[in-house]
C-alpha positions as CSV (number, residue, x, y, z in Angstrom):
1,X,157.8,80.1,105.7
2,X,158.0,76.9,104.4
3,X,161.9,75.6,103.3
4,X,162.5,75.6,99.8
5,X,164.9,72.8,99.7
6,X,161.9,70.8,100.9
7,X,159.7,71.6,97.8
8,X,162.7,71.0,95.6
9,X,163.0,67.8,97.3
10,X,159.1,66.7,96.6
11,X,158.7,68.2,93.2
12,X,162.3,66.9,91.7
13,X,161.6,70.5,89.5
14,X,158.2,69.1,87.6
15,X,156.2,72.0,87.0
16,X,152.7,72.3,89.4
17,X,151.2,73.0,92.4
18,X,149.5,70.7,95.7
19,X,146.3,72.6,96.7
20,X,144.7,71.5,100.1
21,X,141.0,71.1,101.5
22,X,139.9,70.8,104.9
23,X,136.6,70.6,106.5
24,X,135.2,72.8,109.5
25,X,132.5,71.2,111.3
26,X,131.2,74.2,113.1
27,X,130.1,75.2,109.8
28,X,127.6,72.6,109.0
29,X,127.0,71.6,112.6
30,X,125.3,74.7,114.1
31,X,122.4,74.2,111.6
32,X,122.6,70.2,110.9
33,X,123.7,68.5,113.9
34,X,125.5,65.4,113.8
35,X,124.5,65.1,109.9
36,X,127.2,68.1,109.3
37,X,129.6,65.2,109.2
38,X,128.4,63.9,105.9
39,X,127.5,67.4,104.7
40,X,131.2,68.6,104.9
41,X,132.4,65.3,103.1
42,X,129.9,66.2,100.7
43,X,131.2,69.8,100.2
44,X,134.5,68.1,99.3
45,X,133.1,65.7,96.6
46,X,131.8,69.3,94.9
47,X,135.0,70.9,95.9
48,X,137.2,68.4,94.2
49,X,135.0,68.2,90.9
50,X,135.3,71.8,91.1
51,X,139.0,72.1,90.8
52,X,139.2,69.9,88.6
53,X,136.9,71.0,85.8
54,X,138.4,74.4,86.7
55,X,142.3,72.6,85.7
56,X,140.6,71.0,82.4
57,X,139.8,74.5,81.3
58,X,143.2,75.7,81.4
59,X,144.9,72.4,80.2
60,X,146.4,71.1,83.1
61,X,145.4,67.7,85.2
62,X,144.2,67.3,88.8
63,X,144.4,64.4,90.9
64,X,144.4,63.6,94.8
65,X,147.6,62.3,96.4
66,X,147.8,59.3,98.4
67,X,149.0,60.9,101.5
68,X,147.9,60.7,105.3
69,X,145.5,63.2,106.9
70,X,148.5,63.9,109.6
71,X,150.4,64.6,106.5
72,X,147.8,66.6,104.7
73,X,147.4,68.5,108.6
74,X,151.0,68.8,108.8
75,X,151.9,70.8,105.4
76,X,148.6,72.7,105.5
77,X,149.4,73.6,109.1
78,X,146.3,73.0,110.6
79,X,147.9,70.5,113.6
80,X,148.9,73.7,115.2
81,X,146.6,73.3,117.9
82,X,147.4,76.2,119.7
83,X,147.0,78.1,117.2
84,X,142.8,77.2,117.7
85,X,143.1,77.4,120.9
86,X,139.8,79.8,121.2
87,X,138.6,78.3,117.6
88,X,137.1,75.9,115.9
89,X,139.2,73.0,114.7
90,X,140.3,72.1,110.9
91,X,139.7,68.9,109.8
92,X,142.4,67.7,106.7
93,X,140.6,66.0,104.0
94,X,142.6,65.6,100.9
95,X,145.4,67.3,98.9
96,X,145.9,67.5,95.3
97,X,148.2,68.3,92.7
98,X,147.1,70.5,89.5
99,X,150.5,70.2,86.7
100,X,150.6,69.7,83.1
101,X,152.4,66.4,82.6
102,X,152.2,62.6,84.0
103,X,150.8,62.4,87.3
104,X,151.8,59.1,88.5
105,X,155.3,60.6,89.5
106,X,153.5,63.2,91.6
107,X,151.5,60.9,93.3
108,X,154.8,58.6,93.8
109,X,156.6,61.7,95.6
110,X,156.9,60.9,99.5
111,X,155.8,64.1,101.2
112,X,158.1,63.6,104.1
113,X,160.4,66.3,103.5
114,X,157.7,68.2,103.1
115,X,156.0,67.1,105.8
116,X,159.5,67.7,108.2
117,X,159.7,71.1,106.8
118,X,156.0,72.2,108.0
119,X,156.6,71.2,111.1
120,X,160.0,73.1,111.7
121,X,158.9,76.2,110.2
122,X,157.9,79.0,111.4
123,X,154.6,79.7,111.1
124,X,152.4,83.4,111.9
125,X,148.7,83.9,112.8
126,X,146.3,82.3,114.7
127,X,142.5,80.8,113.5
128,X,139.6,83.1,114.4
129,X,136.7,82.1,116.0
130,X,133.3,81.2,113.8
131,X,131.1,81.9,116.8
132,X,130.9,82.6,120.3
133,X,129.1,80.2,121.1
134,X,129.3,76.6,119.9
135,X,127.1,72.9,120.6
136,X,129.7,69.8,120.9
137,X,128.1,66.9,118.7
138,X,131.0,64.5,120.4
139,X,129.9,61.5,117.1
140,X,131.1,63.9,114.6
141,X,134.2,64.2,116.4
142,X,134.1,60.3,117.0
143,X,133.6,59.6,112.5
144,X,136.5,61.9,112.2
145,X,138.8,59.8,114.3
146,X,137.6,56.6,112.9
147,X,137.9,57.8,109.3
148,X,141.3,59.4,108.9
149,X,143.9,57.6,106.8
150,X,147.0,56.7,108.3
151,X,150.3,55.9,107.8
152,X,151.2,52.5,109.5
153,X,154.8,51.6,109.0
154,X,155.3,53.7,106.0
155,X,152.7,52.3,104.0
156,X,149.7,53.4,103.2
157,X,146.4,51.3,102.3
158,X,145.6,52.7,99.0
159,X,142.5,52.3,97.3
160,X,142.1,49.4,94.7
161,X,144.1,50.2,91.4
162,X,142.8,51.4,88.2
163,X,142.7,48.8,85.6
164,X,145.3,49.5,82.8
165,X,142.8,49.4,79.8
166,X,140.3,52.0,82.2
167,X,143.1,53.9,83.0
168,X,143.8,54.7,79.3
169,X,140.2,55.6,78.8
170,X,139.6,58.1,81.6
171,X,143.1,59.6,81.9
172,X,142.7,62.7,79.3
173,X,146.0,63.1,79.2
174,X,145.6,66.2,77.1
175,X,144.5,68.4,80.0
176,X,141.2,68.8,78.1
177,X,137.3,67.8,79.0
178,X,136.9,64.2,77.2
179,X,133.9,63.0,77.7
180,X,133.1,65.5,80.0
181,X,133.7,68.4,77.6
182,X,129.8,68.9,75.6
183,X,128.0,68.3,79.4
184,X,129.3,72.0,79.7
185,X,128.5,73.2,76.7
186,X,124.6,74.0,76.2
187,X,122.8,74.1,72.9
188,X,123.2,77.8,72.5
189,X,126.9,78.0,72.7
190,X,127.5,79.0,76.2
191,X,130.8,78.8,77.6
192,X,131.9,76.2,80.4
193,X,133.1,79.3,82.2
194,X,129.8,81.0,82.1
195,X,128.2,77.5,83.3
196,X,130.2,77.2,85.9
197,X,130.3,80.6,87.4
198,X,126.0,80.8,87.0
199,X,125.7,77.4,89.3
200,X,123.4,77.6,91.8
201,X,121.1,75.8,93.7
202,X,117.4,75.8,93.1
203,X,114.9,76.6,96.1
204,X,111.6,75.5,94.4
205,X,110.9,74.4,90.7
206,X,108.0,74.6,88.7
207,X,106.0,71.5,89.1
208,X,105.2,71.4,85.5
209,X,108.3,71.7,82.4
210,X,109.8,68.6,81.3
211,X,113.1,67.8,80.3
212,X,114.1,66.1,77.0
213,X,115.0,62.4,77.0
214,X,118.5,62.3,75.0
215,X,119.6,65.6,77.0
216,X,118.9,63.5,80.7
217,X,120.1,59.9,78.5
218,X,123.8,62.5,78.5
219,X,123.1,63.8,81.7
220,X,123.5,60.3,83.4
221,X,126.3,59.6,81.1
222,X,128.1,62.3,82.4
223,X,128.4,60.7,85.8
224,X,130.1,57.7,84.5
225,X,133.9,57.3,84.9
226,X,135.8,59.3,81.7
227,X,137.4,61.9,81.5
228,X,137.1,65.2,84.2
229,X,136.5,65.1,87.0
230,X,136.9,61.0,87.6
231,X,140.0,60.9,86.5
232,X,140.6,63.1,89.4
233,X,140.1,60.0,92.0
234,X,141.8,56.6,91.6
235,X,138.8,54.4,92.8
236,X,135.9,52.6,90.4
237,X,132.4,53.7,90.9
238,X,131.2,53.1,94.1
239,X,128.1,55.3,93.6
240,X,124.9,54.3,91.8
241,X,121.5,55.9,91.2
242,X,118.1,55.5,92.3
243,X,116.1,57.5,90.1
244,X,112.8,58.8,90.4
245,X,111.4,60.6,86.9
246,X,108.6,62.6,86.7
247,X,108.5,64.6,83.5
248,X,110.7,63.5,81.0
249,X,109.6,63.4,77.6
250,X,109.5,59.9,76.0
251,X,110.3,57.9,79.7
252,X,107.4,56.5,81.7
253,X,107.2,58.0,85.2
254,X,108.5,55.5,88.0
255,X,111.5,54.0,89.7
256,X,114.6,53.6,87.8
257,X,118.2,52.3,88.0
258,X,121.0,53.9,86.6
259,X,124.5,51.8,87.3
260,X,127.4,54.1,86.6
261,X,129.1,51.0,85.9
262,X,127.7,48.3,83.8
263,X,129.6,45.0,85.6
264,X,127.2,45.8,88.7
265,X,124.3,45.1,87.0
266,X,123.6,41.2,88.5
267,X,125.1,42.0,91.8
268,X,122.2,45.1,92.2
269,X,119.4,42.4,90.4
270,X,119.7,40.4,93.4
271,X,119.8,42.9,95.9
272,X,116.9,44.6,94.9
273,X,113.2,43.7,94.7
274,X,112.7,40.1,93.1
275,X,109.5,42.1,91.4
276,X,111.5,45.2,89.4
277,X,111.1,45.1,85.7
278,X,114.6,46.1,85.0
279,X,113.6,46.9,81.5
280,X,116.7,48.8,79.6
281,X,115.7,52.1,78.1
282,X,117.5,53.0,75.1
283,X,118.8,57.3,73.8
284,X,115.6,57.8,72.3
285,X,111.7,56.8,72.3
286,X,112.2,55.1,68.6
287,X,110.6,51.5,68.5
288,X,112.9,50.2,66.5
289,X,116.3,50.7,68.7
290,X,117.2,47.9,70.3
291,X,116.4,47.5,73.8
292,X,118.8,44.4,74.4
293,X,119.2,43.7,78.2
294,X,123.0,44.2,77.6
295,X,122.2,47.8,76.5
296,X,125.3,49.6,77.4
297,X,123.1,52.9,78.6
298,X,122.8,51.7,82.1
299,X,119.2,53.2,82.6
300,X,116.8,50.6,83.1
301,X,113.1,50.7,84.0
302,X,112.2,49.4,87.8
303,X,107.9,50.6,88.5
304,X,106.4,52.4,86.1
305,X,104.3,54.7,88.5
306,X,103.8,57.9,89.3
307,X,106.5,58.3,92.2
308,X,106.1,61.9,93.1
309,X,104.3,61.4,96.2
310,X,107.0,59.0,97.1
311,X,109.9,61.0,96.5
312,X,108.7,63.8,98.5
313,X,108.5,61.6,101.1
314,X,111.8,60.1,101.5
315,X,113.6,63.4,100.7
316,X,111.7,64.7,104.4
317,X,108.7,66.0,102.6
318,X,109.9,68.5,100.3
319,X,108.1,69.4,97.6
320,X,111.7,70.1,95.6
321,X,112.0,66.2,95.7
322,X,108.6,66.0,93.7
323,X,108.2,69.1,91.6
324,X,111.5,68.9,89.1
325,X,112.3,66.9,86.1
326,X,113.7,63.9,88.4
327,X,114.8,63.4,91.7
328,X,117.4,60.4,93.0
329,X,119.2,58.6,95.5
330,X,122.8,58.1,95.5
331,X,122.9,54.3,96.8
332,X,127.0,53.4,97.2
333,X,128.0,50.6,98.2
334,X,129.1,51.0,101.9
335,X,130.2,47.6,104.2
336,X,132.4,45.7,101.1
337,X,134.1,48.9,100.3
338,X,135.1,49.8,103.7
339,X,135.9,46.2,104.9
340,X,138.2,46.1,101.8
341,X,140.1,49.4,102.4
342,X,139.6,50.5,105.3
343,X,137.3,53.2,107.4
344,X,139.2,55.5,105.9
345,X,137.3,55.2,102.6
346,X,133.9,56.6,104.1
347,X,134.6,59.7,103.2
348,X,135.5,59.1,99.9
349,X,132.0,57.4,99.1
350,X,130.8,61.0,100.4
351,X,133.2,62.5,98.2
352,X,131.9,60.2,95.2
353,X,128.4,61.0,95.5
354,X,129.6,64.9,95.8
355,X,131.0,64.7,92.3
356,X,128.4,63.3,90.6
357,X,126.1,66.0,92.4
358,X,128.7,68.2,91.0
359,X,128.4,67.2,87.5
360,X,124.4,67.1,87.8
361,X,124.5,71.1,89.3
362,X,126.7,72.1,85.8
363,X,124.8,69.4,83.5
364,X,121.1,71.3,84.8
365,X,122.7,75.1,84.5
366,X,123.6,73.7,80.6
367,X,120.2,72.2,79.8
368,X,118.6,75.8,80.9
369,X,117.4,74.0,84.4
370,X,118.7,74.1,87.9
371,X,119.4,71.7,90.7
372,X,119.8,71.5,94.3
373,X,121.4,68.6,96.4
374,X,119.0,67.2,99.1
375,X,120.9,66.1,102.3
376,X,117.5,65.3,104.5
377,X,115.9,62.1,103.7
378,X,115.2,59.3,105.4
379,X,117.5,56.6,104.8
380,X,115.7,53.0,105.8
381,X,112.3,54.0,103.7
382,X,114.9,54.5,100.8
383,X,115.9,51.4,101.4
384,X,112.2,49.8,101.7
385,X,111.8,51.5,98.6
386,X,114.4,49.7,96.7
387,X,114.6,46.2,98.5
388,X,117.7,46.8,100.1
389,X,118.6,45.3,103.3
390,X,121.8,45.0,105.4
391,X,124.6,47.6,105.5
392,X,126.4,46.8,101.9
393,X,124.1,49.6,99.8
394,X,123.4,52.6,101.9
395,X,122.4,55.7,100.4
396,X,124.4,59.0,101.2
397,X,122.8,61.9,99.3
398,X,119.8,63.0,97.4
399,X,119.5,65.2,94.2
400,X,116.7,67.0,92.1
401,X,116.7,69.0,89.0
402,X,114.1,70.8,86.9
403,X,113.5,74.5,85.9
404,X,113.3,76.6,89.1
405,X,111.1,79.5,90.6
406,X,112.9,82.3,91.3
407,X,112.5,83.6,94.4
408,X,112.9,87.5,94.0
409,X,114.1,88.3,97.7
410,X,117.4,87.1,96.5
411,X,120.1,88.8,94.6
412,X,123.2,88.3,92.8
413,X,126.1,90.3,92.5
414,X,129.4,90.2,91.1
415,X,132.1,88.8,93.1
416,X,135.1,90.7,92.1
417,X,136.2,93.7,90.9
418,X,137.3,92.0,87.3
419,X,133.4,91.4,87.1
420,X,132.2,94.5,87.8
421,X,131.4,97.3,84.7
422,X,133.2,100.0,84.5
423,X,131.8,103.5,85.1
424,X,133.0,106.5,82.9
């Protein structure tokens, strides 16, 4: 039992709660391999967005807390190692705090008292064992090492501040969904809490039904920066998208670009093929909007082709790459990022491109579609695909949407008593 002097010491009496995630790699790694790595840091990215629509909902705020993963271990108690001796290990990923008022003096707190308190207490139970068997992947355990944030001399390397004027913008200090809000809110009036508790993920779409252009022109805009759930992270957008549309209604199947933040337009110009179009697509198929190349929309037009053949390919031949509305790539930017923070902040690209999969799973279940996250493709065609070369864009995870085929060996049930109908 944890001390209560110690909480009293770390909360200074503000109202709220620190909830804690951590990864299992046996979980992803009996299936995946060495890729479980990414997949778990994925998991966290949805996780995270997750919680923190899920604190919008009920008015409070959710954001992580800068502390180290031997911090995050310690107060979660998951450095007990004999306590796994016959199990599978815990890896700490982040920690959060969900309250109703200012963050920044939560994310001020020191958690050393905390931290002390963990470690003196006394703790009961031991971790059970996934499996009986298990297959050592000895690189995931080496990216784990790598990538943990530490504390050196007391300080921590934080990630790059939020500029004052942005930080107004995406801060929705009123515990609500700015921004955010309509993206789970469909056209008939169904609830965010019905959205998010119908999420699934597609197994096979259609191959033929279309999705409107303004309802994907809000679907991208939803991954942008404001409001829930980016105002749950403390880093700009690292993340951009590599689209490939098939049937949406007033866009000419191809290759597209959508930059989740507008500055990175030149710096991905240059990067890319010298031969994309980079034509900027305006809300609607009207002639006479402007199509200005300063167009604020951040779609823009790279080969207009028929790209379904391609997608499939690079997403490991899966016809759920080429048989939706739209599939993509998230292409972050990987060497600059790391070199400028530290390898710590590989995880959080993961994270990143989790969220914004997040959004797109809740953003399809509103639109009357589905989605599914791809995590098999082949990176370096991707890469081909787009012009990139080097290690500074990399892309981390795929995604597709469209209206899906239900496959009627599955079933759904509710998960709780509360759900379940009463019987007279």
């Amino acid at each position: 039992m944890l001390d209560r002097g110690a909480w009293n010491t770390f909360t200074r009496s503000r109202p709220g709660f620190v909830v804690g995630l951590t990864s299992i790699h046996w979980r992803e790694a009996w299936k995946y391999g060495e890729r479980a790595f990414r997949y778990c840091q994925h998991d966290t990215g949805h996780a995270i967005a997750s919680m923190r629509f899920a604190a919008a909902l009920l008015g409070w705020r959710l954001v992580l807390l800068p502390w180290s993963d031997e911090e995050i271990a310690a107060v979660l108690g998951v450095d007990r190692a004999a306590d796994f001796a016959d199990a599978e290990a815990e890896e700490p990923e982040c920690v959060a705090v969900v309250c109703a008022e200012d963050v920044g003096a939560w994310r001020e707190a020191d958690p050393g008292a905390l931290v002390a308190a963990a470690r003196d207490a006394a703790w009961s139970g031991r971790a059970n064992a996934l499996s009986p068997a298990r297959v050592e992947w000895p690189i995931i355990n080496q990216v784990a090492r790598v990538t943990r944030r530490v504390r050196v001399d007391g300080e921590l390397r934080d990630a790059e501040p939020v500029p004052p004027n942005e930080e107004a913008r995406r801060s929705g200090a009123d515990g609500g969904l700015p921004g955010a809000g309509p993206a789970l809110q469909d056209r008939e009036g169904v609830g965010a809490r019905a959205i998010i508790l119908q999420r699934r993920s597609a197994v096979a779409f259609d191959a033929q039904s279309s999705l409107p252009r303004a309802r994907f022109m809000s679907m991208l805009a939803r991954t942008r920066p404001v409001g829930p759930p980016w105002d749950a992270i403390d880093w700009s957008p690292q993340v951009h998208l590599l689209l490939f549309v098939h049937r949406v209604d007033g866009l000419t199947p191809g290759v597209y670009a959508y930059l989740r933040e507008p500055a990175v337009l030149p710096e991905w110009r240059s990067a890319t093929r010298p031969e994309f179009l980079w034509e900027p697509q305006n809300d609607s198929n009207d002639s006479n909007d402007s199509n200005d190349s300063n167009d604020s929309n951040g779609l823009y037009l790279l080969v207009p082709v028929d790209v379904t053949w391609v997608a499939n390919r690079l997403s490991c031949d899966q016809d759920i790459a080429s048989d939706g509305f739209f599939s993509l790539g998230m292409i972050a930017r990987l060497e600059s990022s790391i070199r400028d923070r530290g390898e710590w902040f590989y995880r959080r690209l993961f994270w990143e491109c989790g969220m914004i999969g997040q959004v797109l799973y809740l953003e399809a279940e509103a639109a009357g579609a589905r989605a599914t996250g791809i995590g098999c493709f082949y990176d370096d065609p991707v890469h081909e695909v787009a012009g990139l070369t080097g290690t500074e864009w990399q892309s981390l995870y795929h995604f597709s949407m469209g209206v899906p085929v239900d496959d009627d060996r599955l079933t759904t049930e509710s998960g709780y008593d509360w759900e379940r109908p009463s019987i007279p």
